[in-house]
C-alpha positions, 0 to 999 in steps of 0.5 A: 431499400436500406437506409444508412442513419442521418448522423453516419451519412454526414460525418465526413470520411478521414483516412490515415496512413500507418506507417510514419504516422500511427506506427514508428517505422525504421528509417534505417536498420539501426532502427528496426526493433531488436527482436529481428534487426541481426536476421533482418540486417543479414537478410538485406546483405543477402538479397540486396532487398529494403529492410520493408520487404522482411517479412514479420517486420510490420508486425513489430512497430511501436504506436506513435505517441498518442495514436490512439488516443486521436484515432478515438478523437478522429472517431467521435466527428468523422468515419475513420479508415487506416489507408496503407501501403503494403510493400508487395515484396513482403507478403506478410505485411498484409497481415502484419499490418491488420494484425498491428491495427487490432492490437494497437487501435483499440479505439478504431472500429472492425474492419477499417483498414484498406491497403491500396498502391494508390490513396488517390483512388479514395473519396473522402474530406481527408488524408492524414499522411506523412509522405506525398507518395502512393497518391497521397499528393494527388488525393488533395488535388481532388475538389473537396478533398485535402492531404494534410501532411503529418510531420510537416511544418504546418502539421509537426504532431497530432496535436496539431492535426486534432486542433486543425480539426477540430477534435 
Protein backbone atom coordinates (compact mmCIF):
# COMPACT_ATOMS: atom_id res chain seq x y z
CA UNK A 1 0.00 0.00 0.00
CA UNK A 2 1.46 3.62 -0.84
CA UNK A 3 1.28 5.79 1.15
CA UNK A 4 1.21 9.64 0.34
CA UNK A 5 3.48 11.86 3.20
CA UNK A 6 1.34 13.74 6.06
CA UNK A 7 2.07 17.23 5.04
CA UNK A 8 0.80 16.47 1.14
CA UNK A 9 -2.27 14.68 2.54
CA UNK A 10 -3.39 18.00 4.54
CA UNK A 11 -2.87 20.67 2.05
CA UNK A 12 -6.04 21.59 0.53
CA UNK A 13 -6.72 21.54 -3.09
CA UNK A 14 -7.09 25.11 -4.86
CA UNK A 15 -7.84 25.38 -8.64
CA UNK A 16 -7.48 28.27 -11.07
CA UNK A 17 -8.88 29.06 -13.92
CA UNK A 18 -6.49 30.35 -17.02
CA UNK A 19 -8.06 32.35 -19.14
CA UNK A 20 -9.14 36.01 -17.29
CA UNK A 21 -7.32 35.08 -14.36
CA UNK A 22 -3.67 33.96 -14.90
CA UNK A 23 -3.74 34.76 -18.85
CA UNK A 24 -4.96 38.17 -20.38
CA UNK A 25 -7.56 37.27 -22.64
CA UNK A 26 -9.07 39.68 -25.64
CA UNK A 27 -12.51 40.55 -24.88
CA UNK A 28 -12.73 41.71 -28.34
CA UNK A 29 -10.67 41.65 -31.52
CA UNK A 30 -9.21 44.87 -30.94
CA UNK A 31 -7.52 43.33 -28.18
CA UNK A 32 -6.06 40.03 -29.76
CA UNK A 33 -2.27 40.16 -29.90
CA UNK A 34 -0.61 41.60 -33.11
CA UNK A 35 0.89 38.94 -34.37
CA UNK A 36 -2.57 37.16 -35.46
CA UNK A 37 -5.21 39.77 -34.78
CA UNK A 38 -5.39 40.62 -39.42
CA UNK A 39 -5.52 36.60 -39.89
CA UNK A 40 -7.72 36.34 -36.80
CA UNK A 41 -9.87 39.48 -37.52
CA UNK A 42 -10.46 37.93 -41.45
CA UNK A 43 -10.97 34.27 -40.16
CA UNK A 44 -14.06 35.46 -38.05
CA UNK A 45 -15.63 37.73 -40.92
CA UNK A 46 -14.98 34.42 -42.89
CA UNK A 47 -16.91 31.56 -40.57
CA UNK A 48 -19.19 33.79 -38.43
CA UNK A 49 -16.81 32.03 -35.47
CA UNK A 50 -15.84 33.77 -31.85
CA UNK A 51 -12.21 34.91 -32.18
CA UNK A 52 -11.88 31.90 -29.13
CA UNK A 53 -12.06 29.42 -31.69
CA UNK A 54 -8.89 30.61 -33.88
CA UNK A 55 -6.63 28.42 -33.67
CA UNK A 56 -2.96 29.46 -32.19
CA UNK A 57 -4.79 32.27 -30.29
CA UNK A 58 -4.16 30.79 -26.60
CA UNK A 59 -0.91 30.37 -27.61
CA UNK A 60 -0.13 34.00 -27.61
CA UNK A 61 -1.84 35.56 -24.10
CA UNK A 62 0.43 37.67 -21.88
CA UNK A 63 0.52 36.63 -18.02
CA UNK A 64 -1.59 38.72 -15.86
CA UNK A 65 0.45 40.88 -13.11
CA UNK A 66 1.77 38.78 -10.75
CA UNK A 67 0.44 35.33 -11.74
CA UNK A 68 3.18 33.54 -11.01
CA UNK A 69 4.17 35.17 -8.38
CA UNK A 70 0.74 33.87 -6.42
CA UNK A 71 0.85 30.48 -8.27
CA UNK A 72 4.30 30.19 -6.40
CA UNK A 73 2.42 31.58 -2.90
CA UNK A 74 -0.63 29.40 -3.57
CA UNK A 75 2.09 26.42 -3.89
CA UNK A 76 3.59 26.94 -0.51
CA UNK A 77 0.17 26.20 1.50
CA UNK A 78 -1.90 24.08 -0.75
CA UNK A 79 -1.68 21.67 -4.07
CA UNK A 80 -2.20 23.92 -6.82
CA UNK A 81 -4.04 22.89 -10.32
CA UNK A 82 -4.79 25.16 -13.49
CA UNK A 83 -8.56 24.25 -14.02
CA UNK A 84 -9.45 25.47 -17.70
CA UNK A 85 -11.82 25.34 -20.56
CA UNK A 86 -10.63 24.51 -23.75
CA UNK A 87 -12.97 26.00 -26.36
CA UNK A 88 -14.08 22.70 -28.44
CA UNK A 89 -14.02 24.47 -31.90
CA UNK A 90 -10.19 25.57 -31.68
CA UNK A 91 -8.27 22.21 -31.11
CA UNK A 92 -5.32 23.73 -30.46
CA UNK A 93 -6.04 25.45 -27.35
CA UNK A 94 -5.61 21.92 -25.86
CA UNK A 95 -2.31 22.45 -26.62
CA UNK A 96 -2.11 25.95 -26.55
CA UNK A 97 -2.96 26.26 -23.18
CA UNK A 98 -0.45 23.45 -21.43
CA UNK A 99 2.25 24.90 -23.65
CA UNK A 100 1.47 28.66 -22.21
CA UNK A 101 1.21 27.06 -18.43
CA UNK A 102 5.14 25.65 -19.00
CA UNK A 103 6.22 28.91 -20.35
CA UNK A 104 4.57 31.27 -17.90
CA UNK A 105 4.37 29.34 -14.59
CA UNK A 106 7.49 28.27 -13.80
CA UNK A 107 6.35 28.40 -10.36
CA UNK A 108 3.85 25.54 -10.84
CA UNK A 109 4.51 21.82 -10.47
CA UNK A 110 4.51 19.28 -13.83
CA UNK A 111 1.45 18.00 -14.78
CA UNK A 112 -1.08 20.38 -12.86
CA UNK A 113 -3.33 21.29 -15.72
CA UNK A 114 -6.78 19.97 -16.14
CA UNK A 115 -9.20 21.02 -18.95
CA UNK A 116 -13.04 20.07 -18.05
CA UNK A 117 -16.37 21.73 -19.54
CA UNK A 118 -17.69 21.34 -16.14
CA UNK A 119 -15.30 22.63 -13.02
CA UNK A 120 -18.16 21.59 -10.70
CA UNK A 121 -17.29 17.80 -11.15
CA UNK A 122 -13.82 18.71 -9.10
CA UNK A 123 -13.42 18.27 -5.31
CA UNK A 124 -11.48 20.62 -3.66
CA UNK A 125 -11.33 23.57 -0.70
CA UNK A 126 -11.39 26.08 -3.90
CA UNK A 127 -11.93 27.77 -7.25
CA UNK A 128 -10.33 30.80 -8.24
CA UNK A 129 -12.11 31.93 -11.37
CA UNK A 130 -13.38 35.07 -12.85
CA UNK A 131 -16.79 33.95 -14.41
CA UNK A 132 -19.29 31.74 -12.79
CA UNK A 133 -19.75 29.82 -16.16
CA UNK A 134 -18.40 26.06 -16.75
CA UNK A 135 -19.61 24.96 -13.24
CA UNK A 136 -17.57 27.67 -11.74
CA UNK A 137 -20.89 28.75 -9.64
CA UNK A 138 -22.15 25.24 -8.76
CA UNK A 139 -18.43 24.00 -7.69
CA UNK A 140 -19.16 26.68 -4.48
CA UNK A 141 -22.27 25.31 -4.07
CA UNK A 142 -20.81 21.92 -2.77
CA UNK A 143 -20.37 21.64 1.16
CA UNK A 144 -16.76 22.70 1.87
CA UNK A 145 -16.16 23.77 -1.27
CA UNK A 146 -15.96 27.77 -2.30
CA UNK A 147 -15.62 29.90 -5.88
CA UNK A 148 -13.87 32.87 -5.02
CA UNK A 149 -14.69 35.34 -7.78
CA UNK A 150 -11.40 36.84 -9.31
CA UNK A 151 -12.36 40.47 -10.78
CA UNK A 152 -15.06 40.95 -8.36
CA UNK A 153 -15.84 43.59 -5.78
CA UNK A 154 -14.76 41.34 -2.99
CA UNK A 155 -11.78 39.82 -4.59
CA UNK A 156 -10.63 42.79 -7.58
CA UNK A 157 -6.87 41.53 -7.75
CA UNK A 158 -4.69 38.85 -6.34
CA UNK A 159 -4.01 40.64 -3.76
CA UNK A 160 -6.78 40.20 -2.29
CA UNK A 161 -7.25 36.64 -2.91
CA UNK A 162 -3.42 36.08 -1.43
CA UNK A 163 -4.64 37.96 1.72
CA UNK A 164 -8.18 36.12 1.86
CA UNK A 165 -5.97 33.26 1.87
CA UNK A 166 -3.65 33.66 3.86
CA UNK A 167 -0.52 33.11 1.42
Amino acid sequence: MITMPKRVMSRAVVYVDLDGVLAEFPESLSDVDPSIADSCRQWCEETGEHHSDFEGLFATLTAKEGADDAIYRLTRKFKVYILSTAPWKNVSSFTDKRIWVEKNLPSLPKKRLLLSYNKSLMRGKYLIDDRPKNGALEFGEYNGQEWIHFGSERFPNWKEILDYLKC
